[in-house]
N, C-alpha and C positions, 0 to 999 in steps of 0.2 A: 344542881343536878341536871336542869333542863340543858344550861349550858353546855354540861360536859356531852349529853345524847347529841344537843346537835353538834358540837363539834364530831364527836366520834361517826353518827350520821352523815356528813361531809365528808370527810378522811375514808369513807367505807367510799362514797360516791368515785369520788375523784380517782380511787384507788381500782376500783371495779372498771371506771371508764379506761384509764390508761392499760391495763391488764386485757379490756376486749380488741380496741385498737391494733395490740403488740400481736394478740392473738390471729385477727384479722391480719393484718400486715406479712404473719408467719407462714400463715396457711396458705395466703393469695401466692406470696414466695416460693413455695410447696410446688404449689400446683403449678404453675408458672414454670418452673426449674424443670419438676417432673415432666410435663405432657409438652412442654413447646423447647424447652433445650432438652430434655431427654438424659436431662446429671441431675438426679434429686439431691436434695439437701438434706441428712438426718438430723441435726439439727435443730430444726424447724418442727419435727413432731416432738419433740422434748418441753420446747418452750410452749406450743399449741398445748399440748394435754397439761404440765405445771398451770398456765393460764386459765383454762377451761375449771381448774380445778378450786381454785381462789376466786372465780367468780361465780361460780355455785356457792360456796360457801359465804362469803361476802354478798352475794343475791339474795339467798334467804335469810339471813338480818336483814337487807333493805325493806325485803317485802311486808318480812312482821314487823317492823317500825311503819310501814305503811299500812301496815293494817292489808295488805294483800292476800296473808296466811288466812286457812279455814279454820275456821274456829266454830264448834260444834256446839250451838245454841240453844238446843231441843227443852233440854232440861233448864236452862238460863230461862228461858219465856214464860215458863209457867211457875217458877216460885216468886214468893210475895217480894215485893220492892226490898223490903229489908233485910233477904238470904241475899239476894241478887251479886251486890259487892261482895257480899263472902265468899259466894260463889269465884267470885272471879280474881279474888286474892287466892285462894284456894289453888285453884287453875294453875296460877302464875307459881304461885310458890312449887308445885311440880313439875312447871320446867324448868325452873330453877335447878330440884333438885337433878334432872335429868340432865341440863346441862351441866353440874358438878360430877357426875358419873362419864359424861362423852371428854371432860377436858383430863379426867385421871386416865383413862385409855387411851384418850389422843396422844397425851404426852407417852403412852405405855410406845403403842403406836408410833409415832414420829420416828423414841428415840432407838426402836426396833432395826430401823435403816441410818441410824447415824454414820456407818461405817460403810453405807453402800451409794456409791455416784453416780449421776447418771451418765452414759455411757460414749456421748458424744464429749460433752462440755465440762465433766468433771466437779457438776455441783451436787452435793451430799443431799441425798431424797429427802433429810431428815426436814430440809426447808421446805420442800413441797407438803409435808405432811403437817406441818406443823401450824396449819391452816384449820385444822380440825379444832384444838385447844384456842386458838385464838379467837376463832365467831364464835366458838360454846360461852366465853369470856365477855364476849360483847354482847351476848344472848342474856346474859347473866347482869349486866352493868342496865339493861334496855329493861329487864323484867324486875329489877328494883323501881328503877325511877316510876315506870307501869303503875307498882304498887303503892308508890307511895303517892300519885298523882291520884289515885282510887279511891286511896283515904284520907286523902286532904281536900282533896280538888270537885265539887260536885258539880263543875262543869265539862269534867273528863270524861263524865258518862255520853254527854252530847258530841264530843269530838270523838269516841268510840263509834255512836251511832252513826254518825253522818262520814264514816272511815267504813262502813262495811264491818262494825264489828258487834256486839250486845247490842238489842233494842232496848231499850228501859220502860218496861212495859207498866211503868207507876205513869208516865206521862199521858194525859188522855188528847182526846184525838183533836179540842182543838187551841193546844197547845201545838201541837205538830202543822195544823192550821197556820197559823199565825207568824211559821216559821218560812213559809212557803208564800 
């Protein structure tokens, strides 16, 4: 399972990076065309906004795999060590289901524009939309492996902590010492 996250983590990367590049590259061309030869390109905002839009989506599974998303701990802090994981299987198991709810609309979504192009270049929106179902999917593939790392793994609690995410507030302080 870990395998497959990072594989799929890498493929999000590489995939994010080429997509900002093309994006960059689109816009500079834009602008370039528009303001110094005075012939815009349309074009160029077709691919700019598809791109901008895959990596938003693709950005936020990066960041919850980095542990970048806010995760609202209030309540996590002050119950006993032993709600703590339930807690947090809990958690995870509703974004689960929230991401099973975004990937049935998405695809409602997507295939809403199956039959509409976009206007320069003649590709079906249905592609661009269909970004929505797919990180809901990897959102979903990232919050199993999560869970099962939670409850197999009780050194995931420490790679949670030291990510910006759960304190595990069973640890006293100079264990936290001794780490430093």
């Amino acid at each position: 399972m870990r395998k497959i996250v990072g594989v799929l983590t890498n493929i999000t990367k590489a995939t994010s990076f080429g997509a900002l590049l093309i994006m960059v590259f689109v816009v500079v061309l834009q602008v370039t065309a528009r303001y110094v030869f005075r012939r815009p390109v349309g074009w160029t905002e077709e691919i700019a906004l598809a791109t901008m839009i895959w990596i938003t989506f693709f950005g936020s599974f990066l960041a919850f795999v980095e542990k970048k998303h806010m995760r609202i701990s209030l309540l996590y802090t002050v119950l006993k060590p032993s709600l703590q994981r339930t807690v947090l299987v809990i958690g995870d198991f509703f974004v689960i289901v929230l991401n099973v709810y975004v990937i049935h609309y998405g695809l409602l979504f997507a295939n809403a524009f199956r039959n509409l192009s976009s206007p320069y270049l003649g590709i079906p929106m249905y592609y661009q939309y269909m970004i929505i179902p797919i990180a809901a999917s990897m959102w979903i593939i990232y919050m199993i492996f999560e869970i099962v790392e939670i409850l197999r793994n009780s050194d995931y609690w420490y790679y949670l902590e030291e990510a910006g995410g759960p304190v595990d507030i069973s640890r006293n302080t100079t264990d936290m010492e001794e780490d430093n």
